[in-house]
Structures are given as C-alpha cells and as structure tokens.
N, C-alpha and C positions, 0 to 999 in steps of 0.2 A: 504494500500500500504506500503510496506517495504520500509526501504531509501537504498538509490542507493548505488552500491558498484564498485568501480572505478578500469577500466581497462587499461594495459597498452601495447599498440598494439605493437606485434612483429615490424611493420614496421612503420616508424615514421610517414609515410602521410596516415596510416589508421585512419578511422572517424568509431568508429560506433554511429548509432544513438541514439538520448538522449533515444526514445520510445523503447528500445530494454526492452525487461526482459524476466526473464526465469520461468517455474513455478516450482516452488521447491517440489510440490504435485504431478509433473507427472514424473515418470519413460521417459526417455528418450533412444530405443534399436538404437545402431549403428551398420548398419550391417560390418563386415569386407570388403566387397567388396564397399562400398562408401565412394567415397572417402571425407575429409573433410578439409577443411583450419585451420590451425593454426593461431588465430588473434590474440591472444596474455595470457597476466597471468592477476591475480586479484591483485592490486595492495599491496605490504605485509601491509600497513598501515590499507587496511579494510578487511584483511583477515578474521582476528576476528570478525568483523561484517556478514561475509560472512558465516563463521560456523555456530554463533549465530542466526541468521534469517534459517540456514537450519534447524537446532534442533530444534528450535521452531516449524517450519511448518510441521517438520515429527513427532511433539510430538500431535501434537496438535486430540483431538476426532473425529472431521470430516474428517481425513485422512484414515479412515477405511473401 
C-alpha cells in the first residue's frame, strides 16, 4: 500500500472517505458527455509524493 496523499476539497464540508484510493496501474477513459464533480486538488505539500508513487507504479515490470 502506498501512503496516502492528502486532498483539499473545493468545498469546505466535503468529507471524502479515508478508504478512497485510486489505482495508478489502471488507465482511467472519461467520456466527454459525463459529467463529473470537481472535489477538489492534491494538497501542494504531497504533491511530490503524488508524482513519486505515480512513477514508481508506471515504472514498475508488472505494469506490462
């Protein structure tokens, strides 16, 4: 498990859940016609940690 990287919710009474995570191995298509919510940014303090865990997981041999 990667360590968590901290979000900062456009709107101040948004909660997401601690169990949330994304998987950095799967391609994710958004079609233009759905629509999506804006919850917010990655906080700038783990952004670096945010890069760093993506690199890693798309470097990585089992990603093939």
């Amino acid at each position: 498990m990667l360590k968590p990287v901290r979000v900062i919710p456009t709107n101040a009474g948004d909660q997401m859940d601690p169990m949330s995570r994304l998987n950095f191995a799967k391609v994710y298509n958004v079609q233009k016609n759905i629509k999506v919510e804006d919850f917010g940014s990655i906080d700038p303090r783990d952004l670096h940690l945010f890069k760093s865990q993506f690199k890693d997981v798309w470097n990585r041999d089992d990603n093939e």
